[in-house]
C-alpha positions in Angstrom: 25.2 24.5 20.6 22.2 26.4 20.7 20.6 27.5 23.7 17.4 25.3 25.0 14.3 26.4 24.0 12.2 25.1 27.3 14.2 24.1 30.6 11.9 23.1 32.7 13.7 21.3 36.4 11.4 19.8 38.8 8.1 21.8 38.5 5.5 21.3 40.7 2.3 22.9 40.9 -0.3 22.4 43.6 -4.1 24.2 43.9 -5.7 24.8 47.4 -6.8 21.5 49.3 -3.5 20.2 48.4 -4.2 18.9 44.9 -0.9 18.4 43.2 -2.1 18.8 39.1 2.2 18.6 38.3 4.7 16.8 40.2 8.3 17.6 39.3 8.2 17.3 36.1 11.5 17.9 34.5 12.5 18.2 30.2 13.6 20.5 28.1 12.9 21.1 24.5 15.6 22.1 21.4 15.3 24.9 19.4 12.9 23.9 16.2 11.5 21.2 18.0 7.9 20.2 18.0 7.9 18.5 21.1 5.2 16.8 22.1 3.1 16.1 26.1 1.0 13.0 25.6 -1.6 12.5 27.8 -5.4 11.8 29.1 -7.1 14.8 30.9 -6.6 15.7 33.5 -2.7 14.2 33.4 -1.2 18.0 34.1 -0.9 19.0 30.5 -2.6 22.1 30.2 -1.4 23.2 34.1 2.4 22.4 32.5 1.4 25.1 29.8 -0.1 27.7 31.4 3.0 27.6 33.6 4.9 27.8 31.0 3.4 30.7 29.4 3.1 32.6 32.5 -0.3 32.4 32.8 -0.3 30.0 36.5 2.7 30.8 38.9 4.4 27.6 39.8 4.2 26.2 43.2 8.3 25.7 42.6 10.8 24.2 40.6 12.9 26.2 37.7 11.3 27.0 34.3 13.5 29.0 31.7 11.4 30.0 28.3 13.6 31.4 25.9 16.3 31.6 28.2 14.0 33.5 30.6 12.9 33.0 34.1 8.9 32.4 33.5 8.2 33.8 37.5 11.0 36.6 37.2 10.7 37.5 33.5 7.1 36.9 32.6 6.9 39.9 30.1 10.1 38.7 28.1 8.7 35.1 28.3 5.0 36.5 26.6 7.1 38.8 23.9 9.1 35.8 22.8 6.2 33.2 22.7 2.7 32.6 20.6 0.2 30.7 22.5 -3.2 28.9 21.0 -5.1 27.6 24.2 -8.1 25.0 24.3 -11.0 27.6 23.8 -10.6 29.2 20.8 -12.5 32.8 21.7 -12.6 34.6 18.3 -15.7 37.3 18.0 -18.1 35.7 15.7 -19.2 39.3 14.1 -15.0 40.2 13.0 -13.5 39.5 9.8 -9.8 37.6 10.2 -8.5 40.4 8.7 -10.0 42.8 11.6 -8.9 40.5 14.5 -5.5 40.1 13.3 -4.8 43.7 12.5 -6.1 44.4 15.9 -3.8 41.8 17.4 -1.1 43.6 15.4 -1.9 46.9 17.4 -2.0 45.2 20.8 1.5 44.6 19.9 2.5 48.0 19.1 2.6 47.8 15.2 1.5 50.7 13.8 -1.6 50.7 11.0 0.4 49.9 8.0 2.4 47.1 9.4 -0.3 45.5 11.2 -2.4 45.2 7.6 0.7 43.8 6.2 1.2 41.3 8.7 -2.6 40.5 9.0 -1.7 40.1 5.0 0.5 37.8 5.4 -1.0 35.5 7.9 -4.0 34.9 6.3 -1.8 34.0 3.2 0.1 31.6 5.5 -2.7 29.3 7.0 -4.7 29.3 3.9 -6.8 31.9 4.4 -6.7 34.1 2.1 -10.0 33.6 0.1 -12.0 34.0 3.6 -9.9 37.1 4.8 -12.8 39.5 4.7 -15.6 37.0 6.1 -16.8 36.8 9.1 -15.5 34.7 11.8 -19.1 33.6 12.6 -19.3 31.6 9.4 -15.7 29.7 9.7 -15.8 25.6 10.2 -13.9 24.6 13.0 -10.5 23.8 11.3 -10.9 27.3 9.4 -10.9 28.8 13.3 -8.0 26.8 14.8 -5.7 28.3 12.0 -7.1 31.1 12.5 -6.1 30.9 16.5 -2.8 30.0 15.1 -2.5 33.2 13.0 -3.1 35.0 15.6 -0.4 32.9 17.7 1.6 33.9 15.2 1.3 38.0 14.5 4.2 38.7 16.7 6.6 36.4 15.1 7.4 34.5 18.5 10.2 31.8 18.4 8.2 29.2 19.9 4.9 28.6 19.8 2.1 26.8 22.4 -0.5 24.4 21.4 -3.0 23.4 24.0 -4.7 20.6 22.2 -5.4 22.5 18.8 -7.6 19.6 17.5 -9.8 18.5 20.2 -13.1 18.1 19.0 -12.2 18.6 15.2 -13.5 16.5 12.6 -10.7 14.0 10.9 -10.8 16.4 8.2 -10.1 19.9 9.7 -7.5 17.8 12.3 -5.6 17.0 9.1 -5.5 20.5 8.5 -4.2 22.0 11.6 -1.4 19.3 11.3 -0.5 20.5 8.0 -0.3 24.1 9.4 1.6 22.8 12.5 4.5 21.1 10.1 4.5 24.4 7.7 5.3 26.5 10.6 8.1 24.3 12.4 9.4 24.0 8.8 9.9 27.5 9.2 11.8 27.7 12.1 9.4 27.8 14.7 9.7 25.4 17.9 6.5 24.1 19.1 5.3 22.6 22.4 2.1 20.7 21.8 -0.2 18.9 23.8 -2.7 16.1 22.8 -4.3 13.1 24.0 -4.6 12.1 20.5 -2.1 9.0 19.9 -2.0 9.5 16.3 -1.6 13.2 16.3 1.5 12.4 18.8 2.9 9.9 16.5 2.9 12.4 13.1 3.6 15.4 14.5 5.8 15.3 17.9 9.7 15.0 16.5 9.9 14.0 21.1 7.2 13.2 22.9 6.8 13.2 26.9 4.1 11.2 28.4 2.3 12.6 31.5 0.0 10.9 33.7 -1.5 11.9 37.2 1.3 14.6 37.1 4.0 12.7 36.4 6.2 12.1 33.3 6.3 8.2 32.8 7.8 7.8 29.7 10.1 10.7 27.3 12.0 10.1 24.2 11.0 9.8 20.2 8.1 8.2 19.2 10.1 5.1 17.5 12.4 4.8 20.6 9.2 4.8 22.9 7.6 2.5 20.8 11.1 0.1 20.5 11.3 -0.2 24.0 7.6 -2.3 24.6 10.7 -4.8 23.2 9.3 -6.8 20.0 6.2 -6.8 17.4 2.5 -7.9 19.4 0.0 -10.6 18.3 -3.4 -10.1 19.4 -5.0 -12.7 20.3 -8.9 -12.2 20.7 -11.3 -14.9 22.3 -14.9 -15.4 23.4 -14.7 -14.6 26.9 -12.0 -14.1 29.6 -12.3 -17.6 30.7 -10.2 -18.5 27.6 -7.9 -15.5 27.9 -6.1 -16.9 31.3 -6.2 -20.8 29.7 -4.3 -19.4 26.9 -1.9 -17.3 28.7 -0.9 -20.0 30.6 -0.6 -22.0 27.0 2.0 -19.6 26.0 4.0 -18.8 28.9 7.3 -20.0 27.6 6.4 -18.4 23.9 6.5 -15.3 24.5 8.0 -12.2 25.8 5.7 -10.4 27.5 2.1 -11.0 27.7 -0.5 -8.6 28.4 -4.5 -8.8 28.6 -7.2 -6.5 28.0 -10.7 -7.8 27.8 -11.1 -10.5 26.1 -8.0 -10.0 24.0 -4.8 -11.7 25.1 -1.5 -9.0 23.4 1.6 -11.2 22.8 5.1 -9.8 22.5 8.1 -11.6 20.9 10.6 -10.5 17.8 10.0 -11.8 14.3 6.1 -11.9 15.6 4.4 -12.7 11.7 7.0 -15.9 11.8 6.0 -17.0 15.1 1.9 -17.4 14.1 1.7 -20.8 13.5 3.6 -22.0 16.7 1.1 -19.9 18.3 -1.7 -21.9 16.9 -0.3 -24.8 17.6 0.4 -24.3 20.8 -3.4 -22.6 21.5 -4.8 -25.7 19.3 -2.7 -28.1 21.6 -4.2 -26.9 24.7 -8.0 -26.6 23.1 -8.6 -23.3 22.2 -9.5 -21.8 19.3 -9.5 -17.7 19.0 -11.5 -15.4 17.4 -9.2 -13.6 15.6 -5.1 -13.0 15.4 -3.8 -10.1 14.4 0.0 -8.9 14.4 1.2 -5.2 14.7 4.4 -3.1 15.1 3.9 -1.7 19.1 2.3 1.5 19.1 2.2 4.8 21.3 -1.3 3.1 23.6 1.2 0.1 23.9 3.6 2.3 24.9 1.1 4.3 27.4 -0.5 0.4 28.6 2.9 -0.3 29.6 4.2 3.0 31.4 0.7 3.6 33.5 -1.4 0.8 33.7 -3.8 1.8 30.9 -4.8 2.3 27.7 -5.5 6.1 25.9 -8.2 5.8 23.2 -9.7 8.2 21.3 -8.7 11.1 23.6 -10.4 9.4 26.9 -8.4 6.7 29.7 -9.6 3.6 28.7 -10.1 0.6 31.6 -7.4 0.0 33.6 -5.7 -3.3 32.2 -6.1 -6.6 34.0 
């Protein structure tokens, strides 16, 4: 069996003022994986990757990066790895072609090779046509595959992505996903972070979910979402008031009942069938929703249930009643 990618055992890192941003986190992740670190910010994400890619020195714990020791190895660790952080600094006045030939130099290709590589990255993330422009008049998704480009000019075997799409546009998101796949479709393994659920869901083939430093929940996104344990009804009223009559209307109908708001979630198998006992039993006890609605769980049910709160649209929603 092929060797592990990432090992990481127990990590921990703490800042001055004993502030603990990672707190023994342990996973590893399988060669030509995209593994994924679900989280909100400030959950330890981005400290878990700039440990991983040398760039913070854990406070302790074991991390192995392509088999090597991240504190005793760092310069293996950075020849075998591509890394695209948050802040995409590109120089507005450089062509791609320019920045990723001199990428190529910093690692010691000489002229010809780096053209041909700059060649054929610009090929790879669509970029072909806008080679010779400058970066200054990219859109954003045209400068995150260009930050994965120059991830890329190396040819590491696993590459870093410190949430690539935060603050795209749906449009240029769907874009850097597209790149993502190509690329791990190609061999490469990828460890990505995101607090975007849906971005988790389509890309991650394993996803880990961090929160206050901690992983709370690990395993595929289907296994994660199989475990909230049946389909949901959501149940929405006019005010709270109604929300605790009716969850004491439907104690003994469901399987686990959770409230947000003025929504009342309802989980039980075979959920769609179970509608109009639902109705009857809310109708028996005089209430009469606003709207029902019945899903498959999802990753925020998922999150709900492992920390106590919702993750929407990139931001910890309000802590679940």
């Amino acid at each position: 069996m092929a060797e592990s990618s990432i090992v990481v055992d127990q990590l921990v890192k703490r800042y001055a003022g004993n502030i603990t941003a990672v707190d023994g986190v342990s996973f590893t992740v399988e060669p030509g994986e995209i593994f994924g670190c679900l989280g909100p910010n400030g959950a330890g994400k981005s400290t878990t990757v700039q440990v991983l890619t040398t760039l913070l020195m854990p406070t302790s714990g074991r991390v192995l990066v392509a088999g090597h020791d991240v504190v005793r190895e760092p310069v293996a660790v950075r020849w075998a790895i591509g890394v695209a952080l948050q802040d995409v600094g590109l120089d507005p006045l450089l062509t791609a072609r320019e920045i990723l030939e001199l990428q190529a130099r910093l690692f010691r290709m000489s002229a010809r090779a780096a053209r041909r590589r700059a060649d054929e990255l610009v090929e790879l993330v669509g970029l072909a046509d806008a080679a010779d422009r400058r970066i200054g008049t990219y859109s954003g998704g045209m400068r995150r595959r260009l930050d994965l480009a120059l991830a890329l000019v190396h040819n590491p075997r696993i590459l870093f992505l410190d949430e690539p799409t935060t603050g795209l546009d749906p449009a240029s998101r769907a874009e850097v996903w597209e790149e993502v796949r190509r690329l791990n479709a190609e061999g490469v393994t990828v460890f990505l972070t995101t607090q975007y659920l849906e971005e988790a869901d389509r890309l991650a083939h394993r996803l880990a979910i961090i929160d206050h430093g901690k992983i709370v929940a690990e395993g595929t996104p289907a296994e994660l979402k199989a475990s909230i344990g049946g389909e949901a009804i959501s149940v929405s009223f006019a005010d709270r008031a109604q929300v605790a009559r009716a969850r004491e209307a439907l104690a003994g109908f469901a399987e686990r009942i959770e409230t947000t708001g003025a929504t009342l979630v309802v989980y039980r198998e075979r959920a769609a069938a179970a509608v109009p006992d639902l109705v009857r039993l809310l109708d028996d006890a005089g209430l009469a929703p606003e709207s029902i609605m019945v899903a498959q769980p999802t990753l925020d049910d998922v999150f709900l249930r492992a920390t106590g709160s919702r993750l929407a649209n990139g931001a910890t929603a309000e802590r679940a009643a």
